[in-house]
C-alpha positions in Angstrom: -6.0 -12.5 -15.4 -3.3 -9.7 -14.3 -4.6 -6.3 -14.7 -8.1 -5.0 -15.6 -8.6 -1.6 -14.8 -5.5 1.4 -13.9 -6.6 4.9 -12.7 -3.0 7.1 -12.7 -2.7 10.5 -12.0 -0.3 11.9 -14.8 1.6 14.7 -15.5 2.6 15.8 -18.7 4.6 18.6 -20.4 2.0 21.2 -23.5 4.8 21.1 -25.3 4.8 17.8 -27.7 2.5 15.3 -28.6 -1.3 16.2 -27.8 -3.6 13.6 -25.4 -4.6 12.4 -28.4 -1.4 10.9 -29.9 -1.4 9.7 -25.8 -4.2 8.0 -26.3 -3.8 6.5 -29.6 -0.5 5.3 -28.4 -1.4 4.0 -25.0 -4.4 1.8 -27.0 -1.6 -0.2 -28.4 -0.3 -1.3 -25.4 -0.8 -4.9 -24.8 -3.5 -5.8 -23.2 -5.4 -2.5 -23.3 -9.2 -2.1 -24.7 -10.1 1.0 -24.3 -8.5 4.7 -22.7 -10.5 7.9 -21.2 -7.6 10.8 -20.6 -9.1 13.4 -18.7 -7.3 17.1 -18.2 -7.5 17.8 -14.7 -6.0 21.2 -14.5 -3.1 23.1 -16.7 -0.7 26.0 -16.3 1.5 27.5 -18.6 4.5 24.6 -18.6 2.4 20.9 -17.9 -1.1 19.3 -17.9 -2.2 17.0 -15.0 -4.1 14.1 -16.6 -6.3 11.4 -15.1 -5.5 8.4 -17.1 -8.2 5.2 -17.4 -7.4 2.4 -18.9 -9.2 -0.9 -19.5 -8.6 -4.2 -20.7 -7.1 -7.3 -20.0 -4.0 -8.6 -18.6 -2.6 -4.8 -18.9 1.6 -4.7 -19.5 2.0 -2.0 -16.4 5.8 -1.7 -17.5 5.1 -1.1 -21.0 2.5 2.0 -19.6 5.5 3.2 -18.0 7.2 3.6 -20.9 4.8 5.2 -23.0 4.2 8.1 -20.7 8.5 8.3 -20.8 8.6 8.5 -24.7 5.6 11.8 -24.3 7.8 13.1 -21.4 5.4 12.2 -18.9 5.8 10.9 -15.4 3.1 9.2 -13.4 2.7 11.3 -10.1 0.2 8.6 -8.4 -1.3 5.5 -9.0 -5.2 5.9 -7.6 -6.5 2.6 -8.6 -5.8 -0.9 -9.6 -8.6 -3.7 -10.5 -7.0 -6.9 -11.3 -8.9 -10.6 -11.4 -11.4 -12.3 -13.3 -13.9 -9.3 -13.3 -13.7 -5.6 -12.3 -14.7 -5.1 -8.7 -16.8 -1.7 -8.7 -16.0 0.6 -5.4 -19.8 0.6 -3.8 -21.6 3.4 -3.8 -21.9 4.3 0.0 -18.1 4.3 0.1 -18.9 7.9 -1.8 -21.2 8.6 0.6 -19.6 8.6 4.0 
């Protein structure tokens, strides 16, 4: 089934293309349903993003070089859900 479910911390120069070309482009990858870009913080130079994105079979390499063509670089990958189904984190894991 490959990969369902990437969680990347991103970071990503103001000037340029807005989060929403990002998303818009990102969508087209293959294998991607749906994307959530969240700002996490900002300064004067770059944003920090947290990037979701869905679907099925996700092309990780062709990610990759989306965030290169918006100047971008992934500074961490938090999560990865691959398989038939997405495995949720359980809720006391939050709670400890």
């Amino acid at each position: 089934m490959g990969i369902r479910r990437a969680v990347l911390d991103v970071l990503i120069p103001i000037k340029g293309l807005g989060i929403e070309e990002l998303g818009t482009r990102l969508e087209s990858v293959h294998g991607v349903d749906s994307v959530n870009i969240t700002v996490k913080e900002f300064d004067v130079s770059t944003q920090t993003l947290l990037v979701v994105v869905e679907g099925e079979d996700i092309d990780m390499s062709e990610l990759r070089n989306v965030f290169e063509e918006f100047g971008a670089a992934i500074h961490g990958i938090d999560q990865i859900v691959a398989g038939k189904r997405i495995a949720e984190i359980p809720d006391y894991f939050y709670e400890l």
